[in-house]
C-alpha positions as CSV (number, residue, x, y, z in Angstrom):
1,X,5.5,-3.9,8.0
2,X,3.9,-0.4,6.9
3,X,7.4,1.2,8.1
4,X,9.4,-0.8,5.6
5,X,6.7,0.4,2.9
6,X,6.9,3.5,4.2
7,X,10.4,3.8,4.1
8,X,11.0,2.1,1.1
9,X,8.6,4.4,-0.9
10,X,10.4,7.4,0.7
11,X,13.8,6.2,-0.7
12,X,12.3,5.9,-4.5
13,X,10.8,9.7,-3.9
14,X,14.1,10.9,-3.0
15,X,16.2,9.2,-5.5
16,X,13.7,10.5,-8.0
17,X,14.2,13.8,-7.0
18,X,18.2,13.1,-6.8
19,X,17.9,12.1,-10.3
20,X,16.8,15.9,-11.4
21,X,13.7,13.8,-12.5
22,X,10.2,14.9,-12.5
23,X,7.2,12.6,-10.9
24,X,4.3,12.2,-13.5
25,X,6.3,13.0,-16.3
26,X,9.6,11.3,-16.2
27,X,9.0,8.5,-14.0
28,X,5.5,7.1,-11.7
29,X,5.9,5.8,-8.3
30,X,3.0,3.9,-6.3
31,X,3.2,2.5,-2.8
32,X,1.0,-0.1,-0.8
33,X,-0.8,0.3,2.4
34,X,-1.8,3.7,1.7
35,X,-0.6,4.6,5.3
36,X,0.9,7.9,5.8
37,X,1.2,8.6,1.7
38,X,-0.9,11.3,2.0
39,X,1.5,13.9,3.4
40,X,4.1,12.5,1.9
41,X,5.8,15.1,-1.0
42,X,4.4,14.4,-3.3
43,X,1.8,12.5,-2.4
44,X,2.1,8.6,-3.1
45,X,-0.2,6.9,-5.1
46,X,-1.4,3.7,-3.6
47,X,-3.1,0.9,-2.9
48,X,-5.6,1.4,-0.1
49,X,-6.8,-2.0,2.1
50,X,-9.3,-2.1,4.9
51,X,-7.5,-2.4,8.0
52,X,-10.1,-3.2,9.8
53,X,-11.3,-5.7,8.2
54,X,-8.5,-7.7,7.4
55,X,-8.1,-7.3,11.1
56,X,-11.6,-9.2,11.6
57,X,-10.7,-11.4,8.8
58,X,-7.4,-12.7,10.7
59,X,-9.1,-13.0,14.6
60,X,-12.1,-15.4,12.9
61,X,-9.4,-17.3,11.0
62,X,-7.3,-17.8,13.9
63,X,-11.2,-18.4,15.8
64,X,-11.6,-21.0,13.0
65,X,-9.0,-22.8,13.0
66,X,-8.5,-23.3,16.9
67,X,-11.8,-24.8,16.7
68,X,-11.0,-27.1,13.4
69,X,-7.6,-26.9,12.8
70,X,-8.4,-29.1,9.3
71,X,-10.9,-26.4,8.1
72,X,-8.5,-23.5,7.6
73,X,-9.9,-21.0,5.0
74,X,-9.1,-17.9,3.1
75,X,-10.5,-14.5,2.9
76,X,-10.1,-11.9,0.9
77,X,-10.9,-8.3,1.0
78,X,-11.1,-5.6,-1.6
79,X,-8.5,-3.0,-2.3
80,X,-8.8,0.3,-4.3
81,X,-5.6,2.4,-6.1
82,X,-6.2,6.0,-4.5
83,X,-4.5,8.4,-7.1
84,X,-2.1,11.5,-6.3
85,X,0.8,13.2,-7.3
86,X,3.4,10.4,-7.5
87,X,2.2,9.4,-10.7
88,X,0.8,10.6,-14.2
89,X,-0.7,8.9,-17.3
90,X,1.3,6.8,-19.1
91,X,2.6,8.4,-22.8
């Protein structure tokens, strides 16, 4: 699913760019996943999740619920916005 993100946040950057726009003043873009945003130009803001754990979190769910297929539970995990050029203050 990262590619579609990935992808998708791409076409916005471009179309910004397209637009003779410029990113912090004119217009703020922010992705989710924060995979590859980093060297992306410019930079995407986004929101960063714990891969890893989530991919704990899913293996004792599915662990869970084999055992007690009535007891299935969430979990959630925290996420942080990791700032960069994509986007500016608001005016």
């Amino acid at each position: 699913m990262w590619v579609v993100h990935l992808m998708l946040a791409l076409a916005a950057l471009y179309a910004v760019v397209i637009a003779g726009m410029y990113f912090a003043q004119n217009v703020s873009i922010i992705g989710y996943d924060d995979t590859m945003a980093e060297i992306l130009t410019p930079p995407l803001t986004s929101v960063a999740q714990p891969i890893a754990e989530l991919g704990r979190n899913a293996v004792t769910l599915a662990l869970e619920a084999i055992a007690d297929l009535s007891a299935l539970a969430r979990k959630t995990v925290s996420t942080r916005l990791v700032v960069r050029g994509s986007t500016g203050r608001p005016r």
